[in-house]
Legacy VTK file of the C-alpha trace (Angstrom):
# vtk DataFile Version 3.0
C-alpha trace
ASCII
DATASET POLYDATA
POINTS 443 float
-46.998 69.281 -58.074
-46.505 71.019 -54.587
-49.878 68.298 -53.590
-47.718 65.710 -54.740
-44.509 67.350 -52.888
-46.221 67.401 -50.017
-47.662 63.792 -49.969
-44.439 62.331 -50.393
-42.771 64.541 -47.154
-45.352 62.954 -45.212
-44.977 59.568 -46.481
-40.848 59.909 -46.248
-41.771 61.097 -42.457
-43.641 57.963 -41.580
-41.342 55.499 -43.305
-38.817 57.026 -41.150
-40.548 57.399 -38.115
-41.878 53.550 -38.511
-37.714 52.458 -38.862
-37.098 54.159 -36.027
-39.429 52.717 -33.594
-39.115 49.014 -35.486
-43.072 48.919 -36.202
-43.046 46.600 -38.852
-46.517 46.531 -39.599
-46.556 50.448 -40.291
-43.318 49.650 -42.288
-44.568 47.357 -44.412
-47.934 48.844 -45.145
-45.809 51.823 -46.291
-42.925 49.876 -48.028
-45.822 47.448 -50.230
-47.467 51.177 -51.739
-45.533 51.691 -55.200
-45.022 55.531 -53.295
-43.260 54.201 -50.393
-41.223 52.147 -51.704
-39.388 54.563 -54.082
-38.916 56.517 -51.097
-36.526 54.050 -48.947
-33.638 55.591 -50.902
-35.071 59.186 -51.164
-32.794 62.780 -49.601
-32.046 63.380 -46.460
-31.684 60.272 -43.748
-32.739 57.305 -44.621
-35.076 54.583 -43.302
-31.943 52.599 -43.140
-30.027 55.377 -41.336
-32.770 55.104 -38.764
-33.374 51.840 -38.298
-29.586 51.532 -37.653
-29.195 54.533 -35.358
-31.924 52.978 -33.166
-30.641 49.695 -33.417
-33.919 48.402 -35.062
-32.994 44.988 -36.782
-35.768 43.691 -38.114
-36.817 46.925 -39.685
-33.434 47.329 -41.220
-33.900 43.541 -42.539
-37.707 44.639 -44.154
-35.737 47.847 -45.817
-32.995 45.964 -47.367
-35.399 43.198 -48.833
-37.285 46.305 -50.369
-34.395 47.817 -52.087
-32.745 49.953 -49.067
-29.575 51.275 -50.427
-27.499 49.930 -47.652
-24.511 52.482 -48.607
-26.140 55.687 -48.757
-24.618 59.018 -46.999
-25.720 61.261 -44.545
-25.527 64.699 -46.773
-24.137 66.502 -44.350
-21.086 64.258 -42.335
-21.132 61.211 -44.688
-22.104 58.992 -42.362
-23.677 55.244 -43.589
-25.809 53.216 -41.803
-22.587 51.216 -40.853
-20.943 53.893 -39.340
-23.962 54.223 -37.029
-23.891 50.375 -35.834
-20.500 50.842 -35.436
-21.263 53.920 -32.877
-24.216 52.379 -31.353
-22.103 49.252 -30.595
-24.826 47.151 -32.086
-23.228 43.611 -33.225
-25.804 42.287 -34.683
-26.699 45.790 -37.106
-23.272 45.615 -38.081
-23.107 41.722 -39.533
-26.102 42.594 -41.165
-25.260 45.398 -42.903
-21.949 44.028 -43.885
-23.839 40.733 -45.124
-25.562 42.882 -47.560
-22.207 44.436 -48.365
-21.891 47.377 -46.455
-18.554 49.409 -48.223
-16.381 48.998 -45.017
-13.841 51.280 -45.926
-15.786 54.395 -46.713
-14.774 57.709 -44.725
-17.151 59.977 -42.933
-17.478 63.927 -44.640
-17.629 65.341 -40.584
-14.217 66.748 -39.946
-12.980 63.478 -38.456
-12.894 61.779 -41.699
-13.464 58.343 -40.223
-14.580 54.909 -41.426
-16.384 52.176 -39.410
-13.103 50.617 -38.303
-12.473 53.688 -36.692
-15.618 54.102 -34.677
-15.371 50.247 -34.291
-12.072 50.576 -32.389
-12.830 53.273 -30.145
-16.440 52.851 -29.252
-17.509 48.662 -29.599
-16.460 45.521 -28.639
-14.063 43.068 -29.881
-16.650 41.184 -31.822
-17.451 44.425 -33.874
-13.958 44.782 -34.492
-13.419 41.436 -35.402
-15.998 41.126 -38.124
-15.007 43.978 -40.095
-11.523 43.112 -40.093
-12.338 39.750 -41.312
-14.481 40.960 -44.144
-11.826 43.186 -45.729
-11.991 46.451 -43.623
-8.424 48.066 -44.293
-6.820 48.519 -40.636
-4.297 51.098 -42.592
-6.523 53.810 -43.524
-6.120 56.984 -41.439
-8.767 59.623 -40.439
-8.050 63.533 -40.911
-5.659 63.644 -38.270
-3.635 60.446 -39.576
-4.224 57.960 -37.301
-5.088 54.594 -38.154
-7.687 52.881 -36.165
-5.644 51.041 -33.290
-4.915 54.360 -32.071
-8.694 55.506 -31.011
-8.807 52.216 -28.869
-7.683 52.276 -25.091
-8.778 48.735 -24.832
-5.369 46.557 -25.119
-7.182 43.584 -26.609
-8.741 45.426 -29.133
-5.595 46.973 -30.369
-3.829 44.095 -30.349
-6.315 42.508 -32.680
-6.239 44.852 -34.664
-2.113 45.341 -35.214
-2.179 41.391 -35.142
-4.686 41.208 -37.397
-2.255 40.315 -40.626
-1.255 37.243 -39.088
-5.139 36.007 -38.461
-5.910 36.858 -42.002
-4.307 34.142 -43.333
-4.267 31.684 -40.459
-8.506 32.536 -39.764
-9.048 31.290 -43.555
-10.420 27.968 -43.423
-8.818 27.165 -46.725
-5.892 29.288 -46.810
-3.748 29.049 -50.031
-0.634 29.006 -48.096
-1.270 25.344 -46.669
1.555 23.025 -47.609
-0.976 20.318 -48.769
-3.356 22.272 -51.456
-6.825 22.294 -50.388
-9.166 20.453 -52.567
-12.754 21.689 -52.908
-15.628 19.363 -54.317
-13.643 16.645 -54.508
-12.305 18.478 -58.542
-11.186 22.114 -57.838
-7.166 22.654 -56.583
-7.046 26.006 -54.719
-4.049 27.686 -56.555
-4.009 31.228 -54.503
-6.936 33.457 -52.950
-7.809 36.437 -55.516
-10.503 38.562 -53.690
-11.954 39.040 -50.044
-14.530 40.990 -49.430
-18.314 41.034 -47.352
-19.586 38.282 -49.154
-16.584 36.088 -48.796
-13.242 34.573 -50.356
-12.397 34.270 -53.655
-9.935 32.064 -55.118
-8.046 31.162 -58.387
-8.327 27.202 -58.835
-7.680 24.429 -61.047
-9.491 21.065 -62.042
-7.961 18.134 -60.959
-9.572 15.579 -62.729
-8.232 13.703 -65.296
-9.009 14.977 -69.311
-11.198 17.877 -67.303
-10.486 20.957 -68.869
-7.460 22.521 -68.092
-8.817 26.258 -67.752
-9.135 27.794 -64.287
-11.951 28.778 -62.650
-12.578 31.530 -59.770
-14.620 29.889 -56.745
-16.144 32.443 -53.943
-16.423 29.978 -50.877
-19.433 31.718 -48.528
-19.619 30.877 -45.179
-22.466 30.817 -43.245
-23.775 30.710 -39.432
-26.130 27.490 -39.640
-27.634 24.563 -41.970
-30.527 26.575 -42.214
-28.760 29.873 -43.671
-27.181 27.680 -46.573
-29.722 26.289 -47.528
-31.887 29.366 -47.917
-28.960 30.675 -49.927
-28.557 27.962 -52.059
-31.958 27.961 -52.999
-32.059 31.624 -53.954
-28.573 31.607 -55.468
-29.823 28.715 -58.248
-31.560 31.569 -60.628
-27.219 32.244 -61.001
-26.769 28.967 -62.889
-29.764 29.514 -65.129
-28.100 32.848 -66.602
-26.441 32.244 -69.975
-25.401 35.590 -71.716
-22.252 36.844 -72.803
-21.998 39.785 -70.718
-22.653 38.082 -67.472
-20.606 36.552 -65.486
-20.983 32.472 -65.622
-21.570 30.356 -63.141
-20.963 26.487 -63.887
-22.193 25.242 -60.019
-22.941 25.763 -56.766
-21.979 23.047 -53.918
-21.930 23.294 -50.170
-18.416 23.017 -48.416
-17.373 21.726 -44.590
-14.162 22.317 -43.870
-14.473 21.746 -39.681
-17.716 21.850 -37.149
-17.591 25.494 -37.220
-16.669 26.433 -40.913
-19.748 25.337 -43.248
-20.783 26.884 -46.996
-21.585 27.621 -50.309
-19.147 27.646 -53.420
-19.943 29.286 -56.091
-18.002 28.045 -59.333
-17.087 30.678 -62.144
-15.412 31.669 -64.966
-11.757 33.482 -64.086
-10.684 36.503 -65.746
-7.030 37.132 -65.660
-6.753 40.733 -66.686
-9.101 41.694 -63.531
-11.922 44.164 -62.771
-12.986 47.359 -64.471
-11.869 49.254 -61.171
-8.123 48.286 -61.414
-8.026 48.936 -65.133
-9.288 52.518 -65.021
-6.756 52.990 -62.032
-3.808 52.066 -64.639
-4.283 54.026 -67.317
-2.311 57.144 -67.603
-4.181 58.638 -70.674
-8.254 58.790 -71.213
-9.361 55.775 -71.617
-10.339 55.658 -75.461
-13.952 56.906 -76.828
-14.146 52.941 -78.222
-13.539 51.049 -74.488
-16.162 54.268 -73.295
-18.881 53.068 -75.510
-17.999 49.222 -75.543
-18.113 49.410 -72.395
-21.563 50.877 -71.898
-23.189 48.923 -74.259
-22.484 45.448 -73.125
-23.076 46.413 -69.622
-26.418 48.015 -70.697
-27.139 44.712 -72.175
-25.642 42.568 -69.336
-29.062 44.845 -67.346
-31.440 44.642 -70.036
-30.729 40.542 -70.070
-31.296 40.549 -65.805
-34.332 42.949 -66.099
-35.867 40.707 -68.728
-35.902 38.040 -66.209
-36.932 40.393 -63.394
-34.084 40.228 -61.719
-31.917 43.442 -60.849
-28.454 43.653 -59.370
-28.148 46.170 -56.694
-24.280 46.344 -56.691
-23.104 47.550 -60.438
-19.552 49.217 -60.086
-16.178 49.133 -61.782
-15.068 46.163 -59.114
-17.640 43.832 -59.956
-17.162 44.099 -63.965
-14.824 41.555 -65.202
-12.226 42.138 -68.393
-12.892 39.099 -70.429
-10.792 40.109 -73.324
-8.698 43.289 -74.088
-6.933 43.873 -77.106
-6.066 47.519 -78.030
-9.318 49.396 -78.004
-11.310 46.201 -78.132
-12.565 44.620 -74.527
-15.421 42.208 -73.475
-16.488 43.244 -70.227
-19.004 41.069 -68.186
-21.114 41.819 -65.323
-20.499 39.714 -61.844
-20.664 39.322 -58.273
-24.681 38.629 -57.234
-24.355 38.575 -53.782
-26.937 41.027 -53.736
-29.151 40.476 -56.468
-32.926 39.911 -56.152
-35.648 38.392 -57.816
-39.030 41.206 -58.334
-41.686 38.564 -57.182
-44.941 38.521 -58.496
-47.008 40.780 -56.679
-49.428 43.816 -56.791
-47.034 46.544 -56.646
-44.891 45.002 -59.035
-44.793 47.003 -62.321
-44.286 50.504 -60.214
-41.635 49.322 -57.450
-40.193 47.255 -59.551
-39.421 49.529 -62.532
-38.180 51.708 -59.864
-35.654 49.107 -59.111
-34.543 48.249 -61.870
-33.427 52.243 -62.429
-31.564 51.803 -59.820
-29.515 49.569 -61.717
-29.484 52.242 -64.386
-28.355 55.149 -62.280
-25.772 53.055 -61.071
-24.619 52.377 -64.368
-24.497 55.698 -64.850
-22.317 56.119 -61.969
-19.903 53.475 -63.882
-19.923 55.603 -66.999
-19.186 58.671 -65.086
-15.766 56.872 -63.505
-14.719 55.510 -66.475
-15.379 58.517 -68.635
-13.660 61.022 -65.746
-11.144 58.549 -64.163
-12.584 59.738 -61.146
-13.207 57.407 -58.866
-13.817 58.981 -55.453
-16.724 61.596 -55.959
-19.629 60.347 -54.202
-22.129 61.438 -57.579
-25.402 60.889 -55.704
-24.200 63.305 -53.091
-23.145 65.653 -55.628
-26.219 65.683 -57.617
-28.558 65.741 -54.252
-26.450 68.729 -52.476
-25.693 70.902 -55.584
-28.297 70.349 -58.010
-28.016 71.890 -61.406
-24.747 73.213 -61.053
-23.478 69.447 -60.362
-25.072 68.314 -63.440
-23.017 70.763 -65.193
-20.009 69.662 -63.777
-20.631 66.136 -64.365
-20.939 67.341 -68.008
-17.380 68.316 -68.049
-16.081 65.920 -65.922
-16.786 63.345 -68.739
-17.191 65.114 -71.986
-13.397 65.240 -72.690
-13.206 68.622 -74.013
-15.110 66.584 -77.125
-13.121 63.501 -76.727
-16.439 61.177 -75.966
-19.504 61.724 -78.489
-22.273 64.208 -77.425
-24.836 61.790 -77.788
-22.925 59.338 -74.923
-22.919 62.224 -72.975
-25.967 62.797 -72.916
-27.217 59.325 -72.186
-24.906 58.998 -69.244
-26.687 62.299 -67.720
-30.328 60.695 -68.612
-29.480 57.336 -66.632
-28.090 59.925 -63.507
-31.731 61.763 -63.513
-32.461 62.407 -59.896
-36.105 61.271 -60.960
-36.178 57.543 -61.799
-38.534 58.175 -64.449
-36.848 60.595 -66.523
-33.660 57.728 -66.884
-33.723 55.187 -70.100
-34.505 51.625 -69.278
-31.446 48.867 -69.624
-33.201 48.222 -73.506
-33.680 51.744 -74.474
-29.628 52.139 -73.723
-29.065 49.319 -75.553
-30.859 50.803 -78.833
-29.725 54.297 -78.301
-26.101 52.969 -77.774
-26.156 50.196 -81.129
-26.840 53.092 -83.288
-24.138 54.925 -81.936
-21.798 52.104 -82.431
-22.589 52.017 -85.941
LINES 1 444
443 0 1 2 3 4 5 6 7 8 9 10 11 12 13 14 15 16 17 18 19 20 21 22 23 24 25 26 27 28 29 30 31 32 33 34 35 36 37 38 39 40 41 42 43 44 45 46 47 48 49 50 51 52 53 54 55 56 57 58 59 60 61 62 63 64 65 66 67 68 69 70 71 72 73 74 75 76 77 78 79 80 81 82 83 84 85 86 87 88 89 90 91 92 93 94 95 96 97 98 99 100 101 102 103 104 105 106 107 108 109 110 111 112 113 114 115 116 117 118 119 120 121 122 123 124 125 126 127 128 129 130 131 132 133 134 135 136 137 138 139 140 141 142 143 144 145 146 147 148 149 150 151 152 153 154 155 156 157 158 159 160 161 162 163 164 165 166 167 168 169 170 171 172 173 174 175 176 177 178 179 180 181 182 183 184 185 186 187 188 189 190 191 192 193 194 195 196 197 198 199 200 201 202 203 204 205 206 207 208 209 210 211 212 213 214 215 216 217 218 219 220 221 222 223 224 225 226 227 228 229 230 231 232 233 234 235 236 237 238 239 240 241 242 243 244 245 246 247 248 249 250 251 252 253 254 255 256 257 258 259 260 261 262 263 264 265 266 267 268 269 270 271 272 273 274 275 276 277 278 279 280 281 282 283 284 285 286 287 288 289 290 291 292 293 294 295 296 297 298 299 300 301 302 303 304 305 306 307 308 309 310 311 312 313 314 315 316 317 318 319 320 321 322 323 324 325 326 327 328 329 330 331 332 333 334 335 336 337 338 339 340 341 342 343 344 345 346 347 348 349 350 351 352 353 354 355 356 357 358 359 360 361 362 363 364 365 366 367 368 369 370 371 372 373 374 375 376 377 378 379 380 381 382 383 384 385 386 387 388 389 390 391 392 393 394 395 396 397 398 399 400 401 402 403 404 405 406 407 408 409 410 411 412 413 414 415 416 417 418 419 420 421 422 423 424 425 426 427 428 429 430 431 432 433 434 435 436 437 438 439 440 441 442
């Protein structure tokens, strides 16, 4: 074991060491070993967190496309690989990180309490600024001393942006829902009002115009993109979307391309609408614990929802209570379904396949688990990787009665929610085994 230990310090050190001084060649000898790769998300800084503190691009590019969690926290001042782009100034670090949906309103554990937009103001330029705003950074949240982030800016243009920025919002849309004239899409789809905005673009609420079409809306994410070239690479990757057919996952009826002006061109993505919302907004609503029959409904169809992508060898990479839909809800009855695949990939056909692969894939499983915990504990704001990777034993304790409910939630849930938050991938239950354990349960 302490060989083993020891093998995979060194291994962590050279990952690191290779993101750090962008040599890809090191990096993806390292990354295309079933060892390495399991390692891009492993304690302590990340490749990612080096790559972006030393501005390395490419390198953070080859980590991401290898499973680079592009969220994870320093474990000491809770700072994300964002944050660091932010500091470093480096433009084009930040629009990548926030392409692969970078949280932009996550707050630093230093005793600033800060979150990109913050660093953004004070220490980059405008353009920095500018592109977290317009992805759905929230200019109101204050750091530990209450400030919100126009105040750590001295440059005038900056803050105006940013206290200005309410007005852009709308305006900056290319399709903006408050038009006089409704904007048509496709030449079918009536934009009714915008629903969602976050890094991977605008969501809105729409209806078909077409005569005897049928009458039930649809939610359409409109992507932009910076050239021809970028939508098209998208498109082709995004068409494994309108091949899914399963109850718990989100559907997606079609994908067309959109030009609204010279310098406004992209992808829609067509989809069912849910009008009672996300998972996220209904845990934040109830007063009371959310009953042992949502709990386990719940889990079940989203373990199926990742047993149906992992049968296709595809994984998610972004499972939490914001990006599962409320089909139905009816008491303590609910169909749930699993969405948003802006950062899903497909496990290609290679040598290292079966080892890094079923490595991602329990990532999708630990962050399941992460789901479970939230919806089980109604707390939504503990950072449960940090908590398990800082305090160990004692946190998996306190997990425990976080969600057992003094006995409200069965024993054997329980326990399955602690197996798929096993800090070693391979002690956690693949997306089928929950799926057995969990029908038995339900019976």
């Amino acid at each position: 074991m302490g060989a083993n230990n020891s093998v995979e310090r060194e291994t962590k050190k050279r990952l690191c060491k290779a993101a750090k001084e962008g040599d890809l060649e090191v990096l993806q000898q390292i990354l295309s070993d079933p060892m390495g790769s399991t390692l891009v998300n492993s304690f302590g800084p990340t490749p990612l967190y080096e790559a972006a503190c030393w501005n390395q691009v490419e390198a953070a590019k080859l980590l991401l496309k290898h499973g680079a969690n592009v969220n994870a926290q320093d474990q000491n001042n809770g700072w994300t690989a964002l944050h660091l782009a932010c500091k470093k100034n480096s433009v084009e670090m930040v629009k990548l990180l926030v392409e692969n949906k970078a949280e932009l309103n996550i707050t630093t554990r230093d005793e600033l309490k800060q979150t990109p937009l913050h660093l953004a103001a004070h220490l980059s330029s405008l353009e920095i600024v500018k592109c977290l705003l317009d992805n759905g950074a929230n200019k109101s949240l204050t750091d530990r001393f209450g400030s919100t982030p126009e105040k750590w800016t001295k440059n005038p243009e900056i803050k105006s942006f940013i206290l200005n920025h309410h007005i852009n919002d709308k305006s900056s849309d290319s399709m903006s829902s408050t038009d006089s004239k409704k904007q048509i899409l496709n030449n079918k789809y009536s934009i009714e009002e915008r629903i969602g905005k976050g890094g991977f673009g605008v969501v809105y609420k729409c209806s078909m115009i077409i005569p005897g079409s049928e009458p039930a809306p649809r939610a359409i994410k409109v992507v932009t993109f910076e050239d021809e070239l970028e939508i098209e690479n998208a498109n082709r990757e995004a068409a494994a979307m309108l091949q899914l057919d399963n109850p718990n996952v989100l559907k997606t009826y079609e994908i067309f391309k959109y030009e609204h002006d010279d310098s406004s061109k992209g992808l829609c993505f067509c989809m069912e609408y849910y009008a009672y919302g996300d998972l996220d907004s209904y845990i934040r609503k109830q007063k009371d614990p959310i009953p042992p029959e949502i709990v386990i409904s719940v889990f079940y169809q989203m373990s199926k929802a990742l047993a149906y992508l992992h049968e296709r060898k595809l994984i998610h990479r972004d499972l939490k209570p914001q990006n599962i839909f409320i089909k139905n809800l009816d008491g303590k009855v609910i169909n749930v379904v699993l969405g948003d695949f802006g950062l899903s990939k497909t496990i290609e056909n290679t040598q290292n396949q079966t080892k890094a692969g079923t490595w991602l894939f329990m990532t999708d499983v630990w962050s399941l688990g992460v789901v479970m915990y939230q919806i089980m504990s109604k707390d939504l704001e503990t950072n449960v990787c940090a908590l398990l990777l800082t305090k160990g034993s004692s946190a998996i304790e306190t997990i425990k009665q976080n969600i057992s409910r003094n006995g409200l939630y069965p024993n054997k849930v329980v326990e399955l929610v602690l197996q798929t938050l096993s800090v070693d991938h391979e002690q956690r239950p693949t997306a089928a085994d929950l799926c057995t354990s969990l029908a038995s349960i339900k019976e």
